[in-house]
Every structure is written in C-alpha cells, then in structure tokens.
N, C-alpha and C positions, 0 to 999 in steps of 0.2 A: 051486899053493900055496894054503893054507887061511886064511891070514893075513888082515889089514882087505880088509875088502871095498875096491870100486876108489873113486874119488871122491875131491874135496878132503876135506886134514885136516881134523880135527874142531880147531876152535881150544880149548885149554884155560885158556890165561892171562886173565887179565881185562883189561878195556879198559884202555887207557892213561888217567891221570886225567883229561887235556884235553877227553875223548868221556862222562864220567861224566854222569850226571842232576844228582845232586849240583850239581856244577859251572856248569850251566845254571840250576837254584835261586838257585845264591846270586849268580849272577850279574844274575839278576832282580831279586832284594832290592837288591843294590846300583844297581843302575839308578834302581829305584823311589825309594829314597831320595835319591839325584844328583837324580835329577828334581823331585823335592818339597823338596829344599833349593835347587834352582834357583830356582823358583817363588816359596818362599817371600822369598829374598834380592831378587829383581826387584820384588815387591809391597812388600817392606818399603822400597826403593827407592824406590819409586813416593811411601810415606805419608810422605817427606823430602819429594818437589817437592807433591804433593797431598794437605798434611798432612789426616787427619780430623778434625772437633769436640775439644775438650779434653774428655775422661771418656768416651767415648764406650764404648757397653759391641756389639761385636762380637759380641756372642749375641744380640742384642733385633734380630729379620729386619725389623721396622719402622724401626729406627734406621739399618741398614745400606744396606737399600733409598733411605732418604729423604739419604742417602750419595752412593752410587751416581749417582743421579735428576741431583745435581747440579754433579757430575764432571765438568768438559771431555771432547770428543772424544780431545784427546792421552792422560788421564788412561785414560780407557778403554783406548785402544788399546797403552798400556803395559804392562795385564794382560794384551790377549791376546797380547803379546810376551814374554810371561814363561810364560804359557800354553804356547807354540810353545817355547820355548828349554827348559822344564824338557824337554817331551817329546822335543825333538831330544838336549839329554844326554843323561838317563838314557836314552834308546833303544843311543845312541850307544857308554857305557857297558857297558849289559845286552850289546848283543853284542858285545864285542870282548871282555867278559872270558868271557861265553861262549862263545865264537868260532863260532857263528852265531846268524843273523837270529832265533831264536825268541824268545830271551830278548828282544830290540831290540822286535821286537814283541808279544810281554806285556807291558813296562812301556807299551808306545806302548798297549796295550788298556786297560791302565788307568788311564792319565791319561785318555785319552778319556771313558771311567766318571765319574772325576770332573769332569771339564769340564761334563761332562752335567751331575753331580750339583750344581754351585756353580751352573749354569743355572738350572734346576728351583729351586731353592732361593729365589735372592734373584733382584731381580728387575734384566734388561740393557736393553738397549736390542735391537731384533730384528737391526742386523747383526751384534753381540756374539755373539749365540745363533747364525746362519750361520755366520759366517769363524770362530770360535772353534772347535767343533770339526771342519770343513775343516782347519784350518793346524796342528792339533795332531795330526791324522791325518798331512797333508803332513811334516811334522816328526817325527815319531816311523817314518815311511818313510826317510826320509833319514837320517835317526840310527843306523838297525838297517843300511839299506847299508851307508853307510858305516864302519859300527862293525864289520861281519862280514870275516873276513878273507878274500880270495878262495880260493873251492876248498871253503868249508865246509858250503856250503849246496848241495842236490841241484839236479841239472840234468837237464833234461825233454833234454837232446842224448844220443842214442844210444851206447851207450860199446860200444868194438868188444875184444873181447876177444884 
C-alpha cells in the first residue's frame, strides 16, 4: 500500500490549554504579583510594630538608610521573613496555576533580582545581605515544589516504552 508512510501519527490538534505557553505567562504574572503583595503586606506589618519617623519621605536613600541603621534585630529579621514568604507564595502560586516548577521559578528568579536590588540600593546590615537572598532562594525552591503538581515536570528516570 502507498498510503502514510509507517510511524507515529502526526498529531494535528493543538495542545490542550493546561500545556499552553500562555498559561505558564500568566501564571508567572500572577505569582509575581502574590509575591509582591506578600511582601508588601509583611513590611506594611512590620511599620505597625516598627513604626518610621512622622513625614518621612521613602525616596530620600539617606533618610531610609539612617531608618534602617536603627531598627532592632527583630525589626530587620521581619523583612527578611517577608522576603522569604513573598518568594515561597508567589513561587507557590506561579506553579500550581501553571502546573509546573518553571513558572515557580521565574517568579523565585525575580524576587531574587529584587532582593538583590533593595540590597544594593539602601544600605543592611551584612547578615541581611547573606540569609536574605539564601532564604528567598530556599523559599522560592519550596514554593515551585510544592506548587507543581506531581508528574509535570520532566524526569531524568528512563521511561521504557
């Protein structure tokens, strides 16, 4: 017979939505944002017990440092718990609506990014700058686990046909 050559079908239907690009987009965005409204609510937390100066203007890096400088140990370590918990949401998040780890860790990449970048910026104390982004790394790992649902993510184990 002259017919299709031998071989698997050719698939012609398109992926199911769950497997789309798409899907993993926007499930990034929504991470990132859970992550950053995390964050933000923990810190806005924080300026209830460790209120700042009255007027204080949050754009002037002098004002905010000379802030920072003289924050309790708890006070610090409150941020980097807000740090750690945005990145374990939105990780968390990103991939379970994505239903795998990539999206979990895109948002965990770019909290990282920014941890860095509020680092760099004003000035911590140097274990802040350590365990800060260590534990937002550790947390945005744990968040994409366990956010991803089993089975979604490829496995280096042999599959026998």
């Amino acid at each position: 017979m002259m017919g299709r050559p031998a071989g698997p079908a050719r698939r012609t239907d398109p992926p199911p939505p769950e497997d789309t690009v798409t899907r993993k987009i926007l499930a990034t965005l929504l991470g990132l944002a859970v992550g950053l409204v995390l964050v933000l609510a923990i810190e806005m937390g924080s300026h209830h017990v460790y209120p700042p100066p009255e007027g204080m203007d949050f754009t002037d890096k002098a004002a905010v440092d000379a802030f920072v400088a003289q924050l309790p140990v708890a006070a610090l370590a409150l941020i980097v718990v807000a740090w750690v918990a945005g990145a374990f949401g939105g990780s968390f998040v990103a991939a379970r609506v994505g239903r795998s780890r990539w999206p979990g860790w895109t948002v965990g990449i770019l909290l990282v990014l920014a941890t860095a970048w509020n680092l760099a910026t004003y000035s911590h104390p140097a274990w802040m700058a350590i365990a800060g982004p260590a534990l937002v790394v550790a947390g945005a790992v744990a968040g994409a686990a366990l956010g991803a649902k089993k089975g979604t993510v490829p496995s280096f184990r042999k599959v026998r046909p």
